[in-house]
N, C-alpha and C positions, 0 to 999 in steps of 0.2 A: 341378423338381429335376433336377438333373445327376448322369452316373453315371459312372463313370471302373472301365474293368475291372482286376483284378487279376493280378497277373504273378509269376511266380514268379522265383529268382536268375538264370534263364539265361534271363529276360525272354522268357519266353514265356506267353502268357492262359492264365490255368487255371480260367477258367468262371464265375470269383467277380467280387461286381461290390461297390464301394463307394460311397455317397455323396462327391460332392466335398469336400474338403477335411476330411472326416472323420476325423481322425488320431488315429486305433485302430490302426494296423495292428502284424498277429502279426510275430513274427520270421520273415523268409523272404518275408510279401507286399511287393509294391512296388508303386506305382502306374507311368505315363509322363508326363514331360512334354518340350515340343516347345519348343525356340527359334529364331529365325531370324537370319542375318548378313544384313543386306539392304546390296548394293552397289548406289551407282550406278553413271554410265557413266562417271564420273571415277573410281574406287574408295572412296570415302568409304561408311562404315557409317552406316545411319542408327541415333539414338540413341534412345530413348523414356524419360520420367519419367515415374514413378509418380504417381499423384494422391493427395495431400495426407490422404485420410481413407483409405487402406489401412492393412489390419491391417500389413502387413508390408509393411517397409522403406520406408514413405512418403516419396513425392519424392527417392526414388532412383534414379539410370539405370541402365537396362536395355537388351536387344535385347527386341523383341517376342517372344512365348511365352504357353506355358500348360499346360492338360493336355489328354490324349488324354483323348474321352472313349468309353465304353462303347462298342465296334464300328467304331470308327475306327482306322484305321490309324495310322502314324505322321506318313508323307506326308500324307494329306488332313487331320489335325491341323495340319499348320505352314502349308498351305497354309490353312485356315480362317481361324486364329488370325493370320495377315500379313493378309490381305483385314478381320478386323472390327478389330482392331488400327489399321493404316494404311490400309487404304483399298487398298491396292497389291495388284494379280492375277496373281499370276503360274501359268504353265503348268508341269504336275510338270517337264518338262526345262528350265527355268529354273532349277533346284536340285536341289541333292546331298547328303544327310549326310556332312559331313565330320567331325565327334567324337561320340562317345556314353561318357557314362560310367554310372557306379552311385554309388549316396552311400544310406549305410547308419544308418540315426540313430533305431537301437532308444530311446531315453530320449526324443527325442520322439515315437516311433511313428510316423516319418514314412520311411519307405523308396521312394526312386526312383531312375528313371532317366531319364535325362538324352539326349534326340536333339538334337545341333547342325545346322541345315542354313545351306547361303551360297546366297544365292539372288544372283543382277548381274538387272539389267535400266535402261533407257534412262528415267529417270525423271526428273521434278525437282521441286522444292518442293509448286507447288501440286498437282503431283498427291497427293500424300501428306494423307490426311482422315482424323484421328485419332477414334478411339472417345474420346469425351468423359468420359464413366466409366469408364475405364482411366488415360488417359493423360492429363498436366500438359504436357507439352511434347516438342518432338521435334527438336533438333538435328543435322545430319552431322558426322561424326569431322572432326576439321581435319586436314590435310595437315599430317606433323611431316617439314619440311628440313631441321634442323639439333635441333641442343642446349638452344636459347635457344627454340627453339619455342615456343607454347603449347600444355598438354597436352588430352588428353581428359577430358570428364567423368571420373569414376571409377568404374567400374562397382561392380555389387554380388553378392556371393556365389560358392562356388564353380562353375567351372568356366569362366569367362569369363578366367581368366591366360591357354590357350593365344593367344586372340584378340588382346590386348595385347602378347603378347611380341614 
């Protein structure tokens, strides 16, 4: 069983812990979860899809993510969750939180917060060795030159508009 600690509005631990994905939570608890921008050394994102029997959002792309779990910090969660996710290791000064938000969603008892980190590192294909139970597939962002380009997958849910824009 996995435990994921509980945080109160100004995202700080307040000693309580939950089952993963157990969505109960009161008004005011929130859990964490972590996603990662992975650049290569071209700047291309890499992408990840969802695998086909998830509850949620199946064979949808994504960045790699997840939850902080119980005693984890933020950092050592995105750096986890990148290395069983892709395969990829990077060192905490490889990366930086660049957004964090909140997202509030009393009706479905589902209250968190959201860590962006952008990690670059000098990588290419075959390095990247996807968790097989997580992840359908895993393309880099295409390079858009013009108008006529072709676009990106689409990602899914909020907070992924800053990344696009």
């Amino acid at each position: 069983m996995e435990f994921w600690d509980i945080y109160d509005s100004e995202k700080r631990v307040t000693g309580r812990k939950m089952l993963r994905n157990d969505w109960h939570m009161k008004p005011g608890d929130y859990h964490l979860t972590v996603l990662a921008l992975i650049r290569d050394a071209a700047g291309r994102i890499l992408i990840t899809q969802r695998k086909a029997d998830k509850e949620w959002a199946p064979l949808k792309w994504e960045i790699p993510g997840g939850g902080v779990r119980a005693g984890e910090t933020s950092e050592q969660a995105v750096l986890r969750e990148v290395a069983e996710e892709t395969g990829l290791r990077f060192a905490p000064e490889q990366g930086h939180c660049i957004h964090t938000y909140r997202s509030d969603s009393p009706a479905e008892q589902n209250n968190y917060f959201v860590d962006i980190y952008e990690f670059r590192g000098d990588f290419v294909r075959d390095d990247v060795k996807i968790q097989e139970d997580e992840v359908e597939n895993f393309p880099f962002s295409l390079q858009q030159t013009d108008e006529n380009s072709t676009q990106d997958p689409e990602p899914i849910g909020a907070g992924y508009e800053f990344i696009i824009k």
